[in-house]
N, C-alpha and C positions, 0 to 999 in steps of 0.2 A: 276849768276852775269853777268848784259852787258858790255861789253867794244866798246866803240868808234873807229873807227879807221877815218883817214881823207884821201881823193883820192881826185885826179887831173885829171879833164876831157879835154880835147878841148872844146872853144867854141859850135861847130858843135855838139858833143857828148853831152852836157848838155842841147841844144836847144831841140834835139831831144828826150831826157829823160824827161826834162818839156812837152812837149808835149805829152805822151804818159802817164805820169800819170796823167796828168789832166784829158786825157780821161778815164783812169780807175778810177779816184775817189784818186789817194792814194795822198801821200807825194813822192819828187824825192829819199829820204835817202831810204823811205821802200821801193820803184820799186827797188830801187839799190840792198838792202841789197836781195831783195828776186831773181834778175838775178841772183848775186854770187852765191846764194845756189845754185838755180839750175842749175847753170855750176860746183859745186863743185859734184852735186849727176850724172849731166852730164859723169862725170870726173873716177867716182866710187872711189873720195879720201872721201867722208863720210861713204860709207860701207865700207873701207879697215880699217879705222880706227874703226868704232864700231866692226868688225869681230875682231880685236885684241883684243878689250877690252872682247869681248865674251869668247873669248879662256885662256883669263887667269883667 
């Protein structure tokens, strides 16, 4: 199941997000959605959480 969630850029921060998926091809939601992830796997809070879920 997806859930939506809504964020608040600066100006400056969203100019440069349109810019940068236009060059890659995508939408600004899915550039978005896919930096977060990889500051979360950045972060190691998605391995610490799957590691839990392994252990029980």
């Amino acid at each position: 199941m997806s859930v939506q969630i809504r964020i608040t850029l600066s100006k400056e921060l969203d100019e440069l997000l349109g810019k940068v998926a236009k060059k890659l091809g995508k939408k600004k939601s899915m550039l978005a959605r896919e930096l977060m992830e990889q500051k979360m796997y950045d972060l190691n809070l998605i391995q610490k959480e799957l590691n839990k879920l392994v252990e029980e």
